[in-house]
Legacy VTK file of the C-alpha trace (Angstrom):
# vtk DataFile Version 3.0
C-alpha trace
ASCII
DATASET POLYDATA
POINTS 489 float
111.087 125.501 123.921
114.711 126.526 123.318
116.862 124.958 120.961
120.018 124.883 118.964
120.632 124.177 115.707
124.060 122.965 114.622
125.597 124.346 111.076
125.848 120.163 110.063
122.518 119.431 111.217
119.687 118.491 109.186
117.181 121.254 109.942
119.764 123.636 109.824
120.170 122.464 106.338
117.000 122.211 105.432
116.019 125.881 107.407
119.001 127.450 104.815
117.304 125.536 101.913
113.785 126.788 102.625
114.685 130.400 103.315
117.276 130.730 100.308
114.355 129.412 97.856
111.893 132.048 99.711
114.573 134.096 99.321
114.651 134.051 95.553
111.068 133.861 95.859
111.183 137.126 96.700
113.569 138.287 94.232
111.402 137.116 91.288
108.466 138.656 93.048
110.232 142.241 93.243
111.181 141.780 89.389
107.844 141.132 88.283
106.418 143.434 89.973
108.564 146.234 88.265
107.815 144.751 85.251
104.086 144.846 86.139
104.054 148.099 87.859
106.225 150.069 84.694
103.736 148.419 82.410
100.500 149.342 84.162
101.831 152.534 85.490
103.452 153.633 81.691
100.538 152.862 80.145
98.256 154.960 82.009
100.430 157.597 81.852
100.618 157.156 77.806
96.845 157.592 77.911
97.243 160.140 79.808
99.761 162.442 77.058
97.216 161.583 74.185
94.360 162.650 75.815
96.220 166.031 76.665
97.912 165.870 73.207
94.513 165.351 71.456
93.364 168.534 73.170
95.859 170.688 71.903
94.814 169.432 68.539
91.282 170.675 69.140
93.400 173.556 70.199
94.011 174.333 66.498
91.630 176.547 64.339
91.301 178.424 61.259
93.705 181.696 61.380
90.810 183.463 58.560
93.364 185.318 56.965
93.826 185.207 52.685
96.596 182.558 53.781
94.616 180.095 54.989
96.533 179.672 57.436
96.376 177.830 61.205
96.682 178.993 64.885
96.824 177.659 68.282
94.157 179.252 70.531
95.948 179.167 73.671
93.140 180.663 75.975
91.049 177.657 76.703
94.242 175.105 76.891
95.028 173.896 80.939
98.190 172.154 80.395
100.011 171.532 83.414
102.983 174.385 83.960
105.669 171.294 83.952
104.095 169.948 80.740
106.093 170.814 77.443
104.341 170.644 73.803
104.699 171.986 70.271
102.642 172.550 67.417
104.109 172.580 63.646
101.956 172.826 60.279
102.785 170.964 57.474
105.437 173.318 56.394
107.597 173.282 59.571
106.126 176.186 60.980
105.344 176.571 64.945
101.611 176.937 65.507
102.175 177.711 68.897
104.432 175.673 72.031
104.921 175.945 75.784
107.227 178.234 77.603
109.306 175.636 78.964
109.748 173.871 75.188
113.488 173.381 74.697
113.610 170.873 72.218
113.667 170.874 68.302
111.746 171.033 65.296
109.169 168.887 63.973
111.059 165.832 63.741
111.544 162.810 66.297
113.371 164.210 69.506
116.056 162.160 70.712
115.754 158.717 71.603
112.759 158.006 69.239
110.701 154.768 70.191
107.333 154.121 67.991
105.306 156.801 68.252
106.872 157.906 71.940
110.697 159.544 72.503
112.613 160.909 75.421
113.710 164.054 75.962
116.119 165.784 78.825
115.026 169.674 79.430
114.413 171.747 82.335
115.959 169.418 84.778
113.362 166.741 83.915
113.180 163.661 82.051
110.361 163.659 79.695
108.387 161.158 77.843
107.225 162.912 73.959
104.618 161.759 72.478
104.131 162.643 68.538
100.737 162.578 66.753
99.986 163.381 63.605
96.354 165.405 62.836
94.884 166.950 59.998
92.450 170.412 60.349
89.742 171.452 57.608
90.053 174.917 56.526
86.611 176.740 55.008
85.046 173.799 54.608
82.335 175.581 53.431
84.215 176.315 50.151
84.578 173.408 47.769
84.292 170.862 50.749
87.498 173.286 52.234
91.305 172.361 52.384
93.049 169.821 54.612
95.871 171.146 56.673
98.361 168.580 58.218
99.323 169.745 62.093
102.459 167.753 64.378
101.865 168.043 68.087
104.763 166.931 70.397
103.170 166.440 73.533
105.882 165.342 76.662
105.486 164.900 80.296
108.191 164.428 83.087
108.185 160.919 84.161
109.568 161.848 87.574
106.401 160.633 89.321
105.569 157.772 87.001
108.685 156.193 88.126
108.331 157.838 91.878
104.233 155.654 91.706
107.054 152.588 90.429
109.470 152.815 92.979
106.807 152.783 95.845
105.142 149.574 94.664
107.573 147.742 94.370
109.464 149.154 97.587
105.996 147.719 98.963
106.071 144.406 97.328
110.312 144.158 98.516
109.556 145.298 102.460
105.742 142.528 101.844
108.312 139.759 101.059
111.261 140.392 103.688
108.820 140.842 106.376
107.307 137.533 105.082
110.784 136.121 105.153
111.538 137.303 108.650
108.471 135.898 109.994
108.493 132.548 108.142
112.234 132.025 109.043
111.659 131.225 112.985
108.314 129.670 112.492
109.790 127.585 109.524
112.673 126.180 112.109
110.137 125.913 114.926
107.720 123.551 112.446
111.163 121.490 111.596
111.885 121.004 114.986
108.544 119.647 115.908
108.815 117.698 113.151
111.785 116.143 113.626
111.087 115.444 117.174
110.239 111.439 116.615
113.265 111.023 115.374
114.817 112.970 118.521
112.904 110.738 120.147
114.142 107.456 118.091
117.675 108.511 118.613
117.148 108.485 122.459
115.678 105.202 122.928
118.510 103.708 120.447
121.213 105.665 122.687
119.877 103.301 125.562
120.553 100.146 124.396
123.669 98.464 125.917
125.051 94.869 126.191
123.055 94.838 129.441
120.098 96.173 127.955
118.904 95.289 124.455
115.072 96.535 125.060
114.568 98.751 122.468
111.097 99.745 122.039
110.390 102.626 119.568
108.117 105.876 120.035
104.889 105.316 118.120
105.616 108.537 116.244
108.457 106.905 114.505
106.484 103.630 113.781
103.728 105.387 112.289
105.898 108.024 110.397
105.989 106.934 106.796
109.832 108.323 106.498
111.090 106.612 109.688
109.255 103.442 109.584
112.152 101.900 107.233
114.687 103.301 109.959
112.606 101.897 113.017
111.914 98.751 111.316
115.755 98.528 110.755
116.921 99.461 114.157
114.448 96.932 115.301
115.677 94.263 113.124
119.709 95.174 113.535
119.697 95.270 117.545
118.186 91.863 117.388
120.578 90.609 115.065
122.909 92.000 117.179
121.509 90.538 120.761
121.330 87.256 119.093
125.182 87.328 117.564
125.798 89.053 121.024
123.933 86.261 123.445
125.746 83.242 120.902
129.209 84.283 121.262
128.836 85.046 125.250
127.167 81.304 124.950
130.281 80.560 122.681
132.913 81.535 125.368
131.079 80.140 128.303
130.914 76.756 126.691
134.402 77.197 125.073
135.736 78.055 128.799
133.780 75.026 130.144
134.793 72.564 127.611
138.708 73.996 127.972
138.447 74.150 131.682
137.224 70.336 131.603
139.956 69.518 129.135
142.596 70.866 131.081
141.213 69.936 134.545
141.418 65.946 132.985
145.120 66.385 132.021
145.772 67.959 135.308
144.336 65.185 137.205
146.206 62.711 135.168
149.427 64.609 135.973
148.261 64.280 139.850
147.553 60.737 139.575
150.774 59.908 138.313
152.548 62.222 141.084
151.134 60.983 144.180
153.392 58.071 144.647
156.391 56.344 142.813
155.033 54.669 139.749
156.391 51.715 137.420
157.979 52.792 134.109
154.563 50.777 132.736
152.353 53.096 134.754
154.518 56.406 134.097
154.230 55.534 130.358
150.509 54.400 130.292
149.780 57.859 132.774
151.588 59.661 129.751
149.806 57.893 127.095
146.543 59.284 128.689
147.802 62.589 129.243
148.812 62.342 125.017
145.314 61.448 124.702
144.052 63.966 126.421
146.334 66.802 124.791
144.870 65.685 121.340
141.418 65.973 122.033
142.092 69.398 123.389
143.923 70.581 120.294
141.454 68.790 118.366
138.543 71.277 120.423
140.425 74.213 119.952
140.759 73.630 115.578
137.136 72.919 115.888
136.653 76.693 117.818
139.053 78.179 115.376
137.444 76.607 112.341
134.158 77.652 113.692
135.434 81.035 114.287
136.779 81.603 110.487
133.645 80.116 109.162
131.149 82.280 110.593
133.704 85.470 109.832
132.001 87.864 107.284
135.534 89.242 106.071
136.372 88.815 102.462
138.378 86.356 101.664
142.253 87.539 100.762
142.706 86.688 96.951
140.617 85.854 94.258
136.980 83.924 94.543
137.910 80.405 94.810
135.177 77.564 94.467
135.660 74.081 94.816
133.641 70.666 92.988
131.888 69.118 95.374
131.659 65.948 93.442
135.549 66.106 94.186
135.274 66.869 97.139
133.100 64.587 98.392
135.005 61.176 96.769
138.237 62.173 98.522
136.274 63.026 101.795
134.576 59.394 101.170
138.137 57.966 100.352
139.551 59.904 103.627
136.824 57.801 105.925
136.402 54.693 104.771
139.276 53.327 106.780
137.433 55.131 110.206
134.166 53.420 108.819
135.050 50.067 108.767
137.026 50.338 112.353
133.301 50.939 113.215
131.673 47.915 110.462
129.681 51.040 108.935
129.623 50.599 105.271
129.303 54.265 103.017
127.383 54.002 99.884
127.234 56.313 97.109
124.584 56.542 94.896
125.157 56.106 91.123
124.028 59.192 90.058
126.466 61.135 92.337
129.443 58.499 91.439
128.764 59.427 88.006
128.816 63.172 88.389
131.053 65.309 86.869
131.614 68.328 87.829
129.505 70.449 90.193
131.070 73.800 91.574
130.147 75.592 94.546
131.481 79.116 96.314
132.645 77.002 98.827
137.104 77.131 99.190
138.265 73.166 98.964
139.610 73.155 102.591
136.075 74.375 103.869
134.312 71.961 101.441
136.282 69.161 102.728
135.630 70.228 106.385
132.230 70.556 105.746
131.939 67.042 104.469
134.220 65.252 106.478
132.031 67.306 109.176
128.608 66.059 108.403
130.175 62.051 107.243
132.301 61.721 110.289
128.791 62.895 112.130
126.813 60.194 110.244
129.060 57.445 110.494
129.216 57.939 114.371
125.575 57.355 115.113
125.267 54.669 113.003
125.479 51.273 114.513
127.513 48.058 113.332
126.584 46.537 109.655
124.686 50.038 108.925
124.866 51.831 105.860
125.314 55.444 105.290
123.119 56.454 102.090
125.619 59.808 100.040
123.171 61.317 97.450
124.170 64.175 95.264
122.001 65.829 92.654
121.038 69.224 90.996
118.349 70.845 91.285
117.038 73.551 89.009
113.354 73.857 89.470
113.506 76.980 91.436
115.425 78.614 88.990
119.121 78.989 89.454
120.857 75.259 89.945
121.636 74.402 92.948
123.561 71.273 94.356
121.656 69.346 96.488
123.493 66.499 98.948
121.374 63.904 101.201
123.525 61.835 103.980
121.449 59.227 105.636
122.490 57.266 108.343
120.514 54.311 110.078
121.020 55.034 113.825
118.542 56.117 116.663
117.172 58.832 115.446
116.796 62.379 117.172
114.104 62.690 119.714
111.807 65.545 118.669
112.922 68.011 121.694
116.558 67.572 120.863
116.029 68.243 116.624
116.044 72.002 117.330
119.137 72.325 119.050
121.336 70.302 116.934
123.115 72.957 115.277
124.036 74.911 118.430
127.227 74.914 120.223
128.636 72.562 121.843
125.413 70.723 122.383
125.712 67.075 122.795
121.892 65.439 122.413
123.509 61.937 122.638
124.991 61.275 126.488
127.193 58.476 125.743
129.477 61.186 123.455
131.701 61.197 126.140
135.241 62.048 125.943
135.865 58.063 125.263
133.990 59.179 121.545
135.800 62.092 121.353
133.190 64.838 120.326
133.443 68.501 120.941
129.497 69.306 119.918
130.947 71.554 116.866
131.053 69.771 113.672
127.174 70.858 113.055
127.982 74.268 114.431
130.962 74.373 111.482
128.821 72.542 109.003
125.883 75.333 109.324
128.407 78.356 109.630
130.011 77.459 106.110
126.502 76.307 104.393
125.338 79.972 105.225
128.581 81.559 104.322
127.866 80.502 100.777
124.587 82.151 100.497
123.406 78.176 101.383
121.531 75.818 103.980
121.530 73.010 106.023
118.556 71.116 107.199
118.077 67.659 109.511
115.479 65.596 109.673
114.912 62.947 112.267
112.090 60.785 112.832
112.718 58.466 115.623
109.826 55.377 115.870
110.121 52.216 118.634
107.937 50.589 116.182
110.625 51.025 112.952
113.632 51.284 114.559
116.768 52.350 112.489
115.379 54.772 111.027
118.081 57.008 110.999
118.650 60.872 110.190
118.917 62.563 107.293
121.247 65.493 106.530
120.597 67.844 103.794
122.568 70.242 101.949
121.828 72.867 99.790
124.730 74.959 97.942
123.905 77.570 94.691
125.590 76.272 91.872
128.960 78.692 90.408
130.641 79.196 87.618
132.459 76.263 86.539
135.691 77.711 85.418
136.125 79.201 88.982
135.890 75.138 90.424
138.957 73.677 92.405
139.875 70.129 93.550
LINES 1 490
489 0 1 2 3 4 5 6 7 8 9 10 11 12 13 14 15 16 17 18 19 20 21 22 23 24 25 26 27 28 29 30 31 32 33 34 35 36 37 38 39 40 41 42 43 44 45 46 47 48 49 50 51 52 53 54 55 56 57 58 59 60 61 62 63 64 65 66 67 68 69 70 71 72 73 74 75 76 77 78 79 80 81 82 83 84 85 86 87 88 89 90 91 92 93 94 95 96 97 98 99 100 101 102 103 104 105 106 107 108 109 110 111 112 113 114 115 116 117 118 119 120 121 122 123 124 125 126 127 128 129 130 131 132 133 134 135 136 137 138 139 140 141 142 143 144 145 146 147 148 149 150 151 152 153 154 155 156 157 158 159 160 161 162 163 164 165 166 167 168 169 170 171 172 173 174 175 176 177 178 179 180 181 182 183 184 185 186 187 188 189 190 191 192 193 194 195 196 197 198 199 200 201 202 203 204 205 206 207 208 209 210 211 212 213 214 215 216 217 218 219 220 221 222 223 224 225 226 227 228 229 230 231 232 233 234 235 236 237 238 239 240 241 242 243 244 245 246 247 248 249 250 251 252 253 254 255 256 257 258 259 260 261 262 263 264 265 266 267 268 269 270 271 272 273 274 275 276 277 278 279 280 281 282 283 284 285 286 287 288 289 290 291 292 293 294 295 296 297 298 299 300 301 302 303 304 305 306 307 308 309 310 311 312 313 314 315 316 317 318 319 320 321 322 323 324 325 326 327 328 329 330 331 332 333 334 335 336 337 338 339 340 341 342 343 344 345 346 347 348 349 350 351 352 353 354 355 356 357 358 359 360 361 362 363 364 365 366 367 368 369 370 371 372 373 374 375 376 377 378 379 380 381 382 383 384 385 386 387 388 389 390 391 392 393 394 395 396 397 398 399 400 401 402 403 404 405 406 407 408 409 410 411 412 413 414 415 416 417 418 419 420 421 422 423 424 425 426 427 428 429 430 431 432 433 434 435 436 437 438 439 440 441 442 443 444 445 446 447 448 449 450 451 452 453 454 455 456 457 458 459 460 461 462 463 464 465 466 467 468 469 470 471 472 473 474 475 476 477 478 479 480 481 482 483 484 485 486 487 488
């Protein structure tokens, strides 16, 4: 299979990693094999000059003369012809020393390292070796006399270091041929192995806003470094075809609700147009169309408060919070006059009416919409001489504090089949909310959007029985608690 690898990619990144650490790899390898090689090779070759050094020393014998002198029988030596060596006694004299000696006396030739020196001559670069030895003459006579001998003893290193040069030019070609053939089969592995995610990248480049199945490669699920990523595609796209499916739901029913909005002030217009009218019947015609016109402004604040309440963007300016307690006395304060128009009766329970202070991450407009939201809601469905129950409390048992308000009206109830759709758009479980009532099915909507904006929730609960009627719904609000000197009325 062909394929191309692009100088940003991934596997071309992690190809250059892999051969430049093979790379060095190989470096090290080469420098520790000279290391190794010198040593090994160096030290046989030092065994090498004292063995031939220690037979030049057996080289040296008695001279018999009234001296007592030494010499160096030369006959039975086999030194090799490029080999250089000198003998000295103990006065400085030469014993005896190769053709090809060019270097000094007795002492240390140049370069002197331990027992071992180096020495330039005949072209060649030689490695000395100096022993000292010692050489009994007449031992017969009073146990004999010791003479002290020097032997220089050098070889050319030429083909030590040629031995070097080859084993490590062996070990250097070993590791580039390595690195040659692990380079393609090293990109081939990575591309095999990054072929689930080839494959994950394909099925995500499918997905559309007409088609949201997205249904990843098994390789990728059962990958231990792209299951996070699948899992997260997975979970993203639905988030997405959920936000996606609401807000084509959103501007379907917004069209609908406009479209019937309009269409009502249109036929009003009509009405009044087919035929000469009174100044009574002009002027109630326009009072209708007025009407009309406010409950359509009224529906679009609704879809714009909706729309600003489920936005995610920061907020310009600092954090602002707000005190619910606050908030929810003036929203109280605000309705009372619309709840006795309808003989509902709001009661506040002493506990809240004697709270203090209780801030939430909530700005005061939205607090007061999401109030006036969920009261306005409760005082609606209840019927004449009903009470609507306001509780407000704190709750820390689950840790952080957190503000917890209960509305309870005493209406109907919410049959079962209708609870789960309460919080959706524009939904209207009650038929006689008519445009008489005047509801646009998107105070819950706005209620829910804010809750959850504040890292809150929202929960109803509705337990209609023909046997206790009156039972009413309950509203429930939770809100984390924040700091208090961030609180506004």
């Amino acid at each position: 299979m062909k394929f191309r690898l692009q100088p940003r990619s991934i596997a071309f990144r992690l190809i250059v990693a892999v051969l430049a650490v093979e790379l060095l790899s190989a470096i090290l390898v080469v420098v520790l094999s000279f290391g190794y090689e010198r040593h090994i090779h160096f030290r046989v070759f030092d065994v090498m000059l004292h063995g031939r050094a220690d037979s030049i020393l057996g080289a040296v014998q008695d001279a018999e003369d009234p001296g007592d002198n030494l010499m160096l029988d030369q006959a039975d030596l086999h030194i090799p012809s490029d080999d250089i060596y000198a003998v000295y006694d103990q006065s400085g004299h030469v014993l005896g020393r190769s053709p090809n000696w060019q270097g000094a006396g007795p002492g240390a030739p140049t370069h002197p390292f331990g027992d071992y020196s180096q020495l330039d001559a005949n072209g060649h670069h030689y490695r000395v070796l100096r022993i000292e030895g010692s050489r009994t003459v007449d031992p017969g006579e009073h146990g004999g006399k010791l003479r002290q001998v020097t032997i220089l003893y050098g070889s050319p290193t030429g083909r030590v270091w040629h031995a070097i040069r080859g084993a490590v030019e062996f070990y250097a070609a070993g590791s580039l041929f390595l690195l040659l053939v692990t380079g393609p089969l090293i990109a081939w592995l990575l591309h095999r192995g990054l072929l689930p995610l080839r494959q994950l990248a394909a099925l995500a480049s499918q997905v559309s806003v007409d088609a949201w199945q997205f249904s990843p490669p098994v390789s990728a699920r059962t990958t231990p470094e792209l299951a996070p990523l699948t899992h997260a595609l997975e979970s993203a796209l639905q988030r997405l075809e959920r936000s996606f499916l609401q807000q084509r739901a959103f501007v379907s029913d917004a069209a609908h609700e406009l479209k019937t909005a309009v269409a009502v002030v249109k036929s009003s217009l009509q009405l009044l147009n087919m035929k000469s009218r009174s100044v009574q019947e002009y002027k109630a015609g326009l009072e209708r169309c007025l009407a009309d016109s406010h409950r359509l402004e009224a529906l679009v604040a609704d879809m714009l408060a909706l729309a600003r309440a489920e936005s995610s963007a920061p907020r310009p300016g600092p954090h602002r919070s707000a005190d619910l307690a606050a908030c929810l006395r003036q929203t109280v304060a605000l309705l009372e006059t619309f709840a006795a128009l309808r003989n509902v009766q709001v009661h506040v329970s002493n506990r809240t009416a004697n709270q203090t202070e209780v801030p939430v991450s909530i700005p005061p407009e939205e607090c007061t919409l999401l109030l006036s939201n969920l009261l306005l809601n409760a005082i609606q469905h209840s019927p004449p001489a009903s009470t609507v129950e306001i509780d407000l409390s704190i709750d820390s048992d689950q840790g952080a504090p957190t503000a917890v308000l209960a509305i309870q009206d005493h209406g109907d109830g919410i049959p079962g089949e209708a609870l789960p759709h309460v919080f959706d758009r524009f939904y209207r479980g009650d038929p006689s909310r008519t445009r008489n009532t005047g509801g646009t099915g998107l105070g819950l909507a706005i209620a829910k959007a804010i809750a959850q904006k504040a890292a809150g929730s929202i929960d109803l609960t509705s337990q209609p029985d023909p046997a206790e009627p009156n039972q009413g719904t309950t509203v429930t609000v939770r809100l984390p608690i924040a700091s208090s000197s961030n609180a506004e009325n």
